[in-house]
C-alpha positions as CSV (number, residue, x, y, z in Angstrom):
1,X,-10.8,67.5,-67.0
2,X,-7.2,66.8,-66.5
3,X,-5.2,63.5,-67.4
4,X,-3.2,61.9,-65.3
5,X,0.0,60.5,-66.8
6,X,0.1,57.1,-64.6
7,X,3.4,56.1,-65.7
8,X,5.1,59.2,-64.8
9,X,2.7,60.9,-62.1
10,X,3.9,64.1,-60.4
11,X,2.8,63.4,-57.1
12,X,4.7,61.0,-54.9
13,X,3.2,57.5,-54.1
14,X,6.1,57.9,-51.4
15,X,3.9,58.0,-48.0
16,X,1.9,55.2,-49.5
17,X,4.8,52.9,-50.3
18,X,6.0,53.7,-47.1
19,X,2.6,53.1,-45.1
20,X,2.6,49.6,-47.0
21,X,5.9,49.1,-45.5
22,X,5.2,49.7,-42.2
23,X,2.3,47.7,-42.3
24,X,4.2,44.7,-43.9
25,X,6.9,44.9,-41.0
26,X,4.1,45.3,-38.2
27,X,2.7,42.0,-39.3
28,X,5.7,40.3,-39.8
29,X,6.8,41.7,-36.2
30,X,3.6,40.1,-35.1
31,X,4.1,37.2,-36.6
32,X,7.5,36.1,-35.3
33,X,5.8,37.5,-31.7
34,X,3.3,34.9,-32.3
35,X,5.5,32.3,-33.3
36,X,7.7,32.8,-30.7
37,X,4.8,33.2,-28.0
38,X,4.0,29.4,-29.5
39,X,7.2,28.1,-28.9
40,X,7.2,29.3,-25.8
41,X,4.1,27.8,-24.5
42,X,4.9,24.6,-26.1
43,X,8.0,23.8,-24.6
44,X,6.3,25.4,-21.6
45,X,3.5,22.9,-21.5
46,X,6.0,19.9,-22.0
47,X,8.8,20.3,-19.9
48,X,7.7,23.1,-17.4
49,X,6.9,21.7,-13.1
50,X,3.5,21.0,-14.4
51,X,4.6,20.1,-17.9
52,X,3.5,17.1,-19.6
53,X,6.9,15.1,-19.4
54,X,6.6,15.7,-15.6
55,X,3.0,15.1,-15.3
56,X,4.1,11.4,-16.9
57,X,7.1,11.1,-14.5
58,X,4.7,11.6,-11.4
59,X,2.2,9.4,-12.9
60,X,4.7,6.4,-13.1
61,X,5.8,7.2,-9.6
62,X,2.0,6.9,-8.1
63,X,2.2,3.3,-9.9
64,X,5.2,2.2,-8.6
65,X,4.3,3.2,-5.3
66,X,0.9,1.6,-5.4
67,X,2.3,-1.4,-6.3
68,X,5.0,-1.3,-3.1
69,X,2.1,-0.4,-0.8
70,X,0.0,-3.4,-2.1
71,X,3.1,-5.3,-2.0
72,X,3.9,-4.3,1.9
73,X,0.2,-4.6,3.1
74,X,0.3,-8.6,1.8
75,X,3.7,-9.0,3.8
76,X,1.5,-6.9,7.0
77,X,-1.1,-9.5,6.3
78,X,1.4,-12.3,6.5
79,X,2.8,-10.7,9.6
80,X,-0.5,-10.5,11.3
81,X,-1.2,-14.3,10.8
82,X,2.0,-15.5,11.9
83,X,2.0,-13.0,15.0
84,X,-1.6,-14.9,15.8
85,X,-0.7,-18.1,15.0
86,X,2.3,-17.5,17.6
87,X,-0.4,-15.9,20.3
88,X,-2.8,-18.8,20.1
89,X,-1.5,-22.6,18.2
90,X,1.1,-24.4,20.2
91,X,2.1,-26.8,17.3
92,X,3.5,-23.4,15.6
93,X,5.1,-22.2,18.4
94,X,6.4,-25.5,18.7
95,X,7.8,-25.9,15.2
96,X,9.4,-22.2,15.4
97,X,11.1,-23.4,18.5
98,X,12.7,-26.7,17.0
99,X,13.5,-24.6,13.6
100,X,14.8,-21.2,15.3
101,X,15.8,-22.7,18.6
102,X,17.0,-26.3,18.2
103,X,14.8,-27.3,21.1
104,X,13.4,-30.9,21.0
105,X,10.7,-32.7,23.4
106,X,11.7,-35.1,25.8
107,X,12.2,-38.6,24.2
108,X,13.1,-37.3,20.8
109,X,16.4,-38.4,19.4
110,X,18.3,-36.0,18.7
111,X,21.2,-36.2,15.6
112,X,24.0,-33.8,15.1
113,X,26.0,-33.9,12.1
114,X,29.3,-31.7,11.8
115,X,29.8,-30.0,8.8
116,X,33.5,-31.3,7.5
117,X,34.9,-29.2,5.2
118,X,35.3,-30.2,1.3
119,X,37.9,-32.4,0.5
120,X,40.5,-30.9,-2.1
């Protein structure tokens, strides 16, 4: 049987060492890859054209413009009445025509005032 001498063996542990070596930089290559890769799809799933940050953005714009739709249907609304209140009441059409027009039925008085301009 022969002895080994461990502390001074004869054969090289060289292509082991160097084995472990490469094994040590493939994970570490991996790992940066993997790292990186995360970076990557992080900032690429916040600030990307269907990011989050965007995603946000759009989502306050579809509010805003809700609102301004609800906004001009109430003024269409409005518009509607007044257009059939115009179409079919006389006592509007008659107010809008004193108001707008400075009309006035026969046998009203009518008074006239002339702006004078501020005294200094």
């Amino acid at each position: 049987m022969n002895i080994v001498d461990l502390e001074h063996p004869t054969v090289s542990n060289r292509p082991v060492e160097e084995e472990a070596q490469k094994k040590k930089r493939r994970r570490v290559f991996l790992a940066m890859t993997g790292f990186l890769l995360g970076i990557y799809l992080f900032f690429s799933f916040l600030f990307s054209d269907m990011g989050l940050v965007n995603y946000l953005r759009l989502g306050q714009t579809a509010r805003n413009l809700e609102a301004e739709i609800a906004a001009l249907k109430k003024e269409n609304d409005r518009l509607r009445e007044e257009v059939d209140d115009l179409k079919t009441d006389p006592q509007t059409i008659e107010r809008l025509a004193r108001e707008r027009l400075g009309m006035a039925r026969e046998g009203d008085t009518v008074f006239q005032f002339e702006k004078t301009p501020p005294s200094r």
